[in-house]
N, CA, C and O atoms as CSV, one atom per row, in Angstrom:
chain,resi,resn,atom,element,x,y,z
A,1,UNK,N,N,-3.390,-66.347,50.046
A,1,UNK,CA,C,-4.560,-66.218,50.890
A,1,UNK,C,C,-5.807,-66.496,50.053
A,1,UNK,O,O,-6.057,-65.884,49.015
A,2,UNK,N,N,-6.486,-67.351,50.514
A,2,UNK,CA,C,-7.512,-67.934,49.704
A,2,UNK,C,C,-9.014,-66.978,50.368
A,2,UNK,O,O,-9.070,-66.605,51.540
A,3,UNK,N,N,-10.035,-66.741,49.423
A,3,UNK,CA,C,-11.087,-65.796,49.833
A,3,UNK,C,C,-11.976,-67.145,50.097
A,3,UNK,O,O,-11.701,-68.190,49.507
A,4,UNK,N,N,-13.191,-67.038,51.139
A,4,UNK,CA,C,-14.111,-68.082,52.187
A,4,UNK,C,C,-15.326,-67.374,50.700
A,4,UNK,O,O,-15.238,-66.373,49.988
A,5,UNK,N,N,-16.218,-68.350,50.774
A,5,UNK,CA,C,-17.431,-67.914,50.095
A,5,UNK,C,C,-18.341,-67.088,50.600
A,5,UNK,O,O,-19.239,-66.413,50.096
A,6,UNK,N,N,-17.800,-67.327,52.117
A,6,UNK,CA,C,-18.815,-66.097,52.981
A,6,UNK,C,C,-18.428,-64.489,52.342
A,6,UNK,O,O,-19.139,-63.536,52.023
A,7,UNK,N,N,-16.688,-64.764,52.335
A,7,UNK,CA,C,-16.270,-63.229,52.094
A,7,UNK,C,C,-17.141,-62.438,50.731
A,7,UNK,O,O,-17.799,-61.400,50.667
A,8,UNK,N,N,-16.742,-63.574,49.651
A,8,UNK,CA,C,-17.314,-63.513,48.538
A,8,UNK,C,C,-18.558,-63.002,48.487
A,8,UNK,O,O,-18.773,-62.051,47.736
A,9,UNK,N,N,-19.489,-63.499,49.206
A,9,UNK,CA,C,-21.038,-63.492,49.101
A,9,UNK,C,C,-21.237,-62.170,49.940
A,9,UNK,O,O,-22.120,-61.324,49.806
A,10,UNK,N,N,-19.872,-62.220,51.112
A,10,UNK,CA,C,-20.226,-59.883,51.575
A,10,UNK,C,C,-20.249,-59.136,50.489
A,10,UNK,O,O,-21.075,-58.304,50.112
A,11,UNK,N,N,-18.836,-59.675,49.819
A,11,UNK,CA,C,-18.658,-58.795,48.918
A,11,UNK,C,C,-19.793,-58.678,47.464
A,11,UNK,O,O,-19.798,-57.917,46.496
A,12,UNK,N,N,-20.481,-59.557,47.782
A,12,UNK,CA,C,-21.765,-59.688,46.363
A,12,UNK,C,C,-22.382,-58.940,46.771
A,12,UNK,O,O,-22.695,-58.034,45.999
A,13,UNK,N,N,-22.910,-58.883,48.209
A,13,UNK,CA,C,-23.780,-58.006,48.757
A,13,UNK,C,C,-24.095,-57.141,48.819
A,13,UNK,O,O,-25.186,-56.598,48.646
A,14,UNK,N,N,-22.415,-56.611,49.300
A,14,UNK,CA,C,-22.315,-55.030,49.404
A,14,UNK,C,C,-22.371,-54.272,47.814
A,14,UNK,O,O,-22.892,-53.178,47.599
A,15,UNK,N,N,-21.760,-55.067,46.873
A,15,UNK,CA,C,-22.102,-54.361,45.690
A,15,UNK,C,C,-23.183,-54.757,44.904
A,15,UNK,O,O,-23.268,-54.508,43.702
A,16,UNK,N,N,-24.070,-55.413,45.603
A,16,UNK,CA,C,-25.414,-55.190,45.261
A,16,UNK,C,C,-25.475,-56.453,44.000
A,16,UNK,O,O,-26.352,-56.352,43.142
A,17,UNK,N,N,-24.613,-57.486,43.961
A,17,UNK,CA,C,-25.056,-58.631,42.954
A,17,UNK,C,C,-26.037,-59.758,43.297
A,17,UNK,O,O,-26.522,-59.900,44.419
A,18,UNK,N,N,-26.235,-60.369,42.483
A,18,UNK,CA,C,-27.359,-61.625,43.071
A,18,UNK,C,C,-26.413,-62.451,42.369
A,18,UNK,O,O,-26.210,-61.956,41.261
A,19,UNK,N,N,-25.894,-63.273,42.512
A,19,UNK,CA,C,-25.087,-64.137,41.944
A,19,UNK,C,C,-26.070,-65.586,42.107
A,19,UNK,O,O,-26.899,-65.816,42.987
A,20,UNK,N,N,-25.715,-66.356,41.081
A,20,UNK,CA,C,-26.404,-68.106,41.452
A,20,UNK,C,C,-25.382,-69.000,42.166
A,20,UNK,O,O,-24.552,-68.252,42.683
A,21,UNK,N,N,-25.068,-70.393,42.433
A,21,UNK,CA,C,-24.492,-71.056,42.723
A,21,UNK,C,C,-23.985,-70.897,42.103
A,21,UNK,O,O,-23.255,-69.923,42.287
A,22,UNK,N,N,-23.890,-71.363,41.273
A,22,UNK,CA,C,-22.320,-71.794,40.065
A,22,UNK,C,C,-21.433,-70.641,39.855
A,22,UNK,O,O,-20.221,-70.858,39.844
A,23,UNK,N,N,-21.922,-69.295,39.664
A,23,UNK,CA,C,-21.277,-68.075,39.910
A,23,UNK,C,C,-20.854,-67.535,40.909
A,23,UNK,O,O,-20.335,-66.425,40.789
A,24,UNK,N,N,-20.941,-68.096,42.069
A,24,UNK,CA,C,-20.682,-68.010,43.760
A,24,UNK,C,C,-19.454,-68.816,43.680
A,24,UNK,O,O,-18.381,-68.312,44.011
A,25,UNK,N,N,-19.511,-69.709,43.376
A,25,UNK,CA,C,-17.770,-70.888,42.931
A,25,UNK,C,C,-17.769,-70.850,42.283
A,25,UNK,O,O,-18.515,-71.763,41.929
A,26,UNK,N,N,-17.278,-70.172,41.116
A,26,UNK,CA,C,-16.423,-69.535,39.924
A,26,UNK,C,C,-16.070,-67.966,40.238
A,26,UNK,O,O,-14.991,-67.643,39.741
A,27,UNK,N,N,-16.678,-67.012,40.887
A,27,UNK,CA,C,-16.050,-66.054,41.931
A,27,UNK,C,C,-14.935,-66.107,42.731
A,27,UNK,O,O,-13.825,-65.575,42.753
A,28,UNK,N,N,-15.848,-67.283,43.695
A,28,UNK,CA,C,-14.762,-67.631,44.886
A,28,UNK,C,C,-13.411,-67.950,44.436
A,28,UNK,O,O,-12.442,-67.318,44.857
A,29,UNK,N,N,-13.265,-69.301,43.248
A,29,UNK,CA,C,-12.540,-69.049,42.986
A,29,UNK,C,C,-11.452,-68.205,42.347
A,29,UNK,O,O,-10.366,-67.997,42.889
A,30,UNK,N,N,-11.857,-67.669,41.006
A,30,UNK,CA,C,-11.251,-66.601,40.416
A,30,UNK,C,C,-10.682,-65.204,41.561
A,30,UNK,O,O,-9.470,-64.986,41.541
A,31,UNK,N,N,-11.464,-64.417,42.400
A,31,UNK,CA,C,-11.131,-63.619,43.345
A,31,UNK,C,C,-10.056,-64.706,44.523
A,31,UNK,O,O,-9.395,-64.043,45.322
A,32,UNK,N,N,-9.938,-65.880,44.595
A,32,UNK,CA,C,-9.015,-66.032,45.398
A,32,UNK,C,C,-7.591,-66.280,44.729
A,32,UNK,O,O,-6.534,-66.188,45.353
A,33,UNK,N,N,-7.705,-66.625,43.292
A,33,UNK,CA,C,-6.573,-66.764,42.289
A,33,UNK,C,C,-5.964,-65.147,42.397
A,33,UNK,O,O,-4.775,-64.834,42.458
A,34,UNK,N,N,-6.910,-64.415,42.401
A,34,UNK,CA,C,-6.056,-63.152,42.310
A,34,UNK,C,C,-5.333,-62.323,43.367
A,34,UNK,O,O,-4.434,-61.504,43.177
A,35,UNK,N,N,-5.860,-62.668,44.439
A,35,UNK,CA,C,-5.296,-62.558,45.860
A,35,UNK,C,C,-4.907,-63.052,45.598
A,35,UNK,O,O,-4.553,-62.837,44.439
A,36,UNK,N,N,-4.568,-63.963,46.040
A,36,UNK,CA,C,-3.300,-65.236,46.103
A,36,UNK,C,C,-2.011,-64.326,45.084
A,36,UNK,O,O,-0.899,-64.178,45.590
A,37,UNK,N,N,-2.337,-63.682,43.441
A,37,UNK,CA,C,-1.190,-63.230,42.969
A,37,UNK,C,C,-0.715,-61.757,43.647
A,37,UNK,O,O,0.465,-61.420,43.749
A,38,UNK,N,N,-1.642,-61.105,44.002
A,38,UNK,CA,C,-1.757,-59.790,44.994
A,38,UNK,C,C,-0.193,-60.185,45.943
A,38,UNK,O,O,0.860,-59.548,45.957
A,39,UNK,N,N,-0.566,-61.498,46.691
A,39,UNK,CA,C,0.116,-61.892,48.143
A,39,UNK,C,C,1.674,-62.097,47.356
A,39,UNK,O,O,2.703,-61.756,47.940
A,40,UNK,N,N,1.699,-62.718,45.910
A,40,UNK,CA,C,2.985,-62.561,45.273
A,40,UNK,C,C,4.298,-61.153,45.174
A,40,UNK,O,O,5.500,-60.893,45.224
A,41,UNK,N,N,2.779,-60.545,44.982
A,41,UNK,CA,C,3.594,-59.152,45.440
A,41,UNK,C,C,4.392,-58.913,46.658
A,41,UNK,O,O,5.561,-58.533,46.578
A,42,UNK,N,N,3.839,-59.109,47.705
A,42,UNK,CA,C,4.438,-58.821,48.823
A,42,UNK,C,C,5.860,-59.361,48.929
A,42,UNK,O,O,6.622,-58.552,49.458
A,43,UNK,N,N,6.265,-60.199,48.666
A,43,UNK,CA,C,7.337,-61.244,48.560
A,43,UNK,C,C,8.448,-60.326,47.803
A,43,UNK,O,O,9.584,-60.745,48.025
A,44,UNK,N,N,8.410,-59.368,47.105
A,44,UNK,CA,C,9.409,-58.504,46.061
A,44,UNK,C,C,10.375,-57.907,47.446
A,44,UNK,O,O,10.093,-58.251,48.595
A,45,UNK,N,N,11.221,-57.226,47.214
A,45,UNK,CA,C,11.726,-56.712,48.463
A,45,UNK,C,C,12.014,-54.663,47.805
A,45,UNK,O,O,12.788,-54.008,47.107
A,46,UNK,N,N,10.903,-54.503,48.564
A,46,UNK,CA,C,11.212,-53.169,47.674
A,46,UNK,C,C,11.305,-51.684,48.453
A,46,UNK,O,O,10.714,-50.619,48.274
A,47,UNK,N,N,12.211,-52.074,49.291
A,47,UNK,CA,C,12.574,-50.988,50.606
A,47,UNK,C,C,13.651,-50.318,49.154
A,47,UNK,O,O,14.484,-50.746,48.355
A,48,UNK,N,N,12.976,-49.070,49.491
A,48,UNK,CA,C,14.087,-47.840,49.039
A,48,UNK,C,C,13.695,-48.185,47.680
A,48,UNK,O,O,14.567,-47.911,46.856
A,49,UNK,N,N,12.590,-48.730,47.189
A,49,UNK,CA,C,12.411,-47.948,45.744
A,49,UNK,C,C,11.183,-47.323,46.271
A,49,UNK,O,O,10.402,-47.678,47.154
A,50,UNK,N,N,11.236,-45.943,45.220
A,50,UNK,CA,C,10.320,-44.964,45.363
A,50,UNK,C,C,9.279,-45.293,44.586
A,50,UNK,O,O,9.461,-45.919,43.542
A,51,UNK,N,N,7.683,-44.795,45.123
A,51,UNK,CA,C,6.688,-44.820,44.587
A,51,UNK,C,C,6.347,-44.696,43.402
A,51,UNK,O,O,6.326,-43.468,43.323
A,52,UNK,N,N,6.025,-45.113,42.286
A,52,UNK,CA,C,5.904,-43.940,41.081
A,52,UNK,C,C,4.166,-43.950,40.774
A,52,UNK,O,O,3.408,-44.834,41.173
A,53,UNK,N,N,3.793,-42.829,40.026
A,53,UNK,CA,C,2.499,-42.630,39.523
A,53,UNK,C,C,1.816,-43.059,38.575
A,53,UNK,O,O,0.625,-43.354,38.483
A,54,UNK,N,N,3.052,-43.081,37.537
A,54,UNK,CA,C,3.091,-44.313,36.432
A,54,UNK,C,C,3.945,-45.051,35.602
A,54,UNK,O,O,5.010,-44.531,35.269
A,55,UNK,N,N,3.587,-46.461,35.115
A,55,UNK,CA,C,4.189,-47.000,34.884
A,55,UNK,C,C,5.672,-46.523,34.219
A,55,UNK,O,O,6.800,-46.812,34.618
A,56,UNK,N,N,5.297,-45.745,33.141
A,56,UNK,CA,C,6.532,-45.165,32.464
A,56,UNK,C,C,6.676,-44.042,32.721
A,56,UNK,O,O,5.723,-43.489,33.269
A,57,UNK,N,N,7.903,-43.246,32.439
A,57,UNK,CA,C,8.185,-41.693,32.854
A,57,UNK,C,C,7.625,-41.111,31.961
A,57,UNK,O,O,7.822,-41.299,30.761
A,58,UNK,N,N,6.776,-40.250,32.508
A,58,UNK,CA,C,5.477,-39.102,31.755
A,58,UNK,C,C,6.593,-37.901,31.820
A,58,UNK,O,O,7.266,-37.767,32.843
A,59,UNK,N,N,6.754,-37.086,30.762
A,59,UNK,CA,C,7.042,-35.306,30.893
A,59,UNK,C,C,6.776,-34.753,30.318
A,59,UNK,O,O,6.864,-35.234,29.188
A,60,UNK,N,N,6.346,-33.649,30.339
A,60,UNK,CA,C,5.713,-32.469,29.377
A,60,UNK,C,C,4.230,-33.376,28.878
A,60,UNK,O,O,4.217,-34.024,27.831
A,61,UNK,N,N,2.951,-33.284,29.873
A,61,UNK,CA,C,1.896,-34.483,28.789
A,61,UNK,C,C,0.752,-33.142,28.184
A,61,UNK,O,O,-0.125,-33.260,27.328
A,62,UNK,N,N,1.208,-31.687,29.106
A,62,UNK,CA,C,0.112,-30.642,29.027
A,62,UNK,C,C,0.651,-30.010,27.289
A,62,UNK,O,O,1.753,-29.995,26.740
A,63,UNK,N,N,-0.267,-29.704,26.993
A,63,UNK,CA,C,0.047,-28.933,25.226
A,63,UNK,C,C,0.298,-27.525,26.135
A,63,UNK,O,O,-0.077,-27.298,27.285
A,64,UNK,N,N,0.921,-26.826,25.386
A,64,UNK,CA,C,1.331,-25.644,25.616
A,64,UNK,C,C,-0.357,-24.649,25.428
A,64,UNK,O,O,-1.088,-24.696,24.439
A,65,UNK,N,N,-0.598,-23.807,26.731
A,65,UNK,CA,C,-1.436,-22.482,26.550
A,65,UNK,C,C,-1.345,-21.734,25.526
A,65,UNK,O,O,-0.341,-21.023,25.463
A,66,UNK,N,N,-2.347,-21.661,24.422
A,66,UNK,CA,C,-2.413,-20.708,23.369
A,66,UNK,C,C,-3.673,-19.972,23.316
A,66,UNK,O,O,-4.713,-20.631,23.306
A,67,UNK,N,N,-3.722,-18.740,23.282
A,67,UNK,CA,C,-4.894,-18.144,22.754
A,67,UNK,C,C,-4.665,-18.172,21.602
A,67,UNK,O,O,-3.619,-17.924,21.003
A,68,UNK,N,N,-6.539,-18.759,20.910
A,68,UNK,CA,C,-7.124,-18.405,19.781
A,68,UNK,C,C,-8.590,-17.902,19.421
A,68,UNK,O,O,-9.521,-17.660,20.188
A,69,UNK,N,N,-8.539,-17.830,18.285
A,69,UNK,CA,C,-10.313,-17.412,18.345
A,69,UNK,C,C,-10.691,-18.318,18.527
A,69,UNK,O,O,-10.260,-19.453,18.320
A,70,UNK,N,N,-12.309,-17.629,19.305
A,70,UNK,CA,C,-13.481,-19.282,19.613
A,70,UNK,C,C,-14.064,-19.084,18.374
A,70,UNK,O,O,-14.064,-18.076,17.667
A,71,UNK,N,N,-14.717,-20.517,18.145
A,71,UNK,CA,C,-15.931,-21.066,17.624
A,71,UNK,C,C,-16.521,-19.582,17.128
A,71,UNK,O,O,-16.332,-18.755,18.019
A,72,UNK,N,N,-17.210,-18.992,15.910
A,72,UNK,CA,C,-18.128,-18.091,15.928
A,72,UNK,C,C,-19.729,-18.522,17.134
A,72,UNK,O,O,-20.050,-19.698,17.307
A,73,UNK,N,N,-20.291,-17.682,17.621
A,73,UNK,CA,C,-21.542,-18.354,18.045
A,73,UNK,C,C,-22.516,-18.790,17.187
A,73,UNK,O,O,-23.148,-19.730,17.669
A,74,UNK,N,N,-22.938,-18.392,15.889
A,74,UNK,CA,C,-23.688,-18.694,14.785
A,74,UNK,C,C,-23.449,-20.037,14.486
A,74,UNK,O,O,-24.268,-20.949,14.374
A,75,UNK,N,N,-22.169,-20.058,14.363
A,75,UNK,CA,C,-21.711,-21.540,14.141
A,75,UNK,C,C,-22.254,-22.857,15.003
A,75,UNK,O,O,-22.864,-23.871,14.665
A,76,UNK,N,N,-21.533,-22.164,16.804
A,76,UNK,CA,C,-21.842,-23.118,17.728
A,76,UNK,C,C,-23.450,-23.282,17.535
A,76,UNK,O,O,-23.898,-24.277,16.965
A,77,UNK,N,N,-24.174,-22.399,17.969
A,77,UNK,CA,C,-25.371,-22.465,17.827
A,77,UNK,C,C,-26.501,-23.511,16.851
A,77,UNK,O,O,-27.608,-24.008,17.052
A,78,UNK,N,N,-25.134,-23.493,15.298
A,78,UNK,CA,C,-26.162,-24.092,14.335
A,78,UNK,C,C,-27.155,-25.733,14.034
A,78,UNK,O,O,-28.022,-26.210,13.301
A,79,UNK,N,N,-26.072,-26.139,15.442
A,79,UNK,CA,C,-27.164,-27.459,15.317
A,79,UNK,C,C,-28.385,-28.148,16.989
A,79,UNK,O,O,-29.044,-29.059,17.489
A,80,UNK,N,N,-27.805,-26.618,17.095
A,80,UNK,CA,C,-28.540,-26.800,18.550
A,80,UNK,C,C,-30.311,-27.059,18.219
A,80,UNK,O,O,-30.828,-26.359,17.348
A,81,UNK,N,N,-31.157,-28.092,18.968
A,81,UNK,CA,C,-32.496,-27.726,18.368
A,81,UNK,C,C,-32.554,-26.655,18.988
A,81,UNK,O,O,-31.811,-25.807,18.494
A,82,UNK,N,N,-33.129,-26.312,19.881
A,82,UNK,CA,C,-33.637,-25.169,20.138
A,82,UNK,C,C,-32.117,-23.972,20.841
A,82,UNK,O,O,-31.102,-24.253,21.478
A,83,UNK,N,N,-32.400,-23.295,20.571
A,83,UNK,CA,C,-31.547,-21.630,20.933
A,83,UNK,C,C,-32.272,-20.033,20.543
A,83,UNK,O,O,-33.205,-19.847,19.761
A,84,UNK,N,N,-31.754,-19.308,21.102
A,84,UNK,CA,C,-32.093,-18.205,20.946
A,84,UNK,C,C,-30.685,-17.472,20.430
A,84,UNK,O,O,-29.821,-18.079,19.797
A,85,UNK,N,N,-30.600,-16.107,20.796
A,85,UNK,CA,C,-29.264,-15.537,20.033
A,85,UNK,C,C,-27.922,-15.511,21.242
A,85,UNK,O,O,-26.715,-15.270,21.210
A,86,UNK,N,N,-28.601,-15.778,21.938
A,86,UNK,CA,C,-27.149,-15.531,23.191
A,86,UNK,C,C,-27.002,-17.108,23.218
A,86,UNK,O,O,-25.813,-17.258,22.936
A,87,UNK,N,N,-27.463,-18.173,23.372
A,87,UNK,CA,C,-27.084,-19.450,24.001
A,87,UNK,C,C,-27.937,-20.620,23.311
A,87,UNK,O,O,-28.586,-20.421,22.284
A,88,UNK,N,N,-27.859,-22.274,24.186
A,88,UNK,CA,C,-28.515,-23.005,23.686
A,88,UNK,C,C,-29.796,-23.111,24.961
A,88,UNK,O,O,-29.446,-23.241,26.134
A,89,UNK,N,N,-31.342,-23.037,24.569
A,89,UNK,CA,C,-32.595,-23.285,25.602
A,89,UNK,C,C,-32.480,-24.741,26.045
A,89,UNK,O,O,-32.387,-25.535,25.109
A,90,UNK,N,N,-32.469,-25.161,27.039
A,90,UNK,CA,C,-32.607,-26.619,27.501
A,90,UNK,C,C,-33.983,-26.618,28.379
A,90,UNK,O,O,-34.576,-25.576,28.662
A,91,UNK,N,N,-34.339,-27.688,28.705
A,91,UNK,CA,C,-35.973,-27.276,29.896
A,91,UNK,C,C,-35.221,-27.356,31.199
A,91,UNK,O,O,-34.094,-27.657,31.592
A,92,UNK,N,N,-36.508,-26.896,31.739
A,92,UNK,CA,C,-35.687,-26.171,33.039
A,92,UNK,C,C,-35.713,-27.402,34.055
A,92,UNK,O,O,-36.613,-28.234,33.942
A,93,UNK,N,N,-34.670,-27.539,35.117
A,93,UNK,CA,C,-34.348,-28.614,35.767
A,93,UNK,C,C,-34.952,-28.299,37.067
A,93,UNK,O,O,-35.720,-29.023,37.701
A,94,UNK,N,N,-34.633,-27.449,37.304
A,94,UNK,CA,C,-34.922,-26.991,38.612
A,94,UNK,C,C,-36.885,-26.110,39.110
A,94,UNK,O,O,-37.171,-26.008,40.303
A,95,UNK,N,N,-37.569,-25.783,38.376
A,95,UNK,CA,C,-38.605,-25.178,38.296
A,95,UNK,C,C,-38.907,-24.470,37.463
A,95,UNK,O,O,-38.136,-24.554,36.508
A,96,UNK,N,N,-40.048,-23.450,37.278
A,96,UNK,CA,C,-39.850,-22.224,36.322
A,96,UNK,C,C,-39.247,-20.990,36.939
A,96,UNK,O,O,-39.060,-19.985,36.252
C-alpha cells in the first residue's frame, strides 16, 4: 500500500512539520517503503501463535526487595545549593 502525498502532508500537519518539496517526496516515499513492509507482515500466517510482550523470554528482571540504610541527610544535602536542615529549598512554583 503506497501512502498519496496528500496523506503525507495530513500527517506533516497534524504533527506540526513544515516540510519543503523535496522533503514532501523523500517522505512520501520512504513512509510508503515502510508500509508497503508493514503490509509484508500481514502475509505471515499466524493464527494460534500467542502474543508476546517481548522479543525474548524476560524472567525474574525485578532485583530482589532489600532493606538498607539511606543516604545520611548531611550527605544528601551536601551539594544541594541552597537547603536548610530538614530538606533541599527550591523557589516556589506555585505562589508564596
Amino acid at each position: 500500500m503506497a501512502l498519496t502525498r496528500a496523506e503525507v502532508e495530513k500527517v506533516a500537519l497534524l504533527a506540526r512539520l513544515r516540510l519543503t518539496e523535496s522533503e514532501l517526496a523523500t517522505m512520501t516515499e520512504q513512509l510508503s517503503q515502510i508500509v508497503g513492509y508493514v503490509d509484508q507482515l500481514s502475509e505471515v500466517d499466524a493464527d494460534g501463535i500467542e502474543p508476546m510482550a517481548h522479543a525474548v523470554e524476560v524472567v525474574n528482571v525485578f532485583a530482589e526487595d532489600r532493606v538498607e540504610p539511606s543516604l545520611p541527610r548531611e550527605l544528601a544535602l551536601a551539594n544541594a545549593p541552597r537547603h536548610n536542615d530538614r530538606g533541599y529549598l527550591v523557589p516556589a512554583v506555585l505562589g508564596e
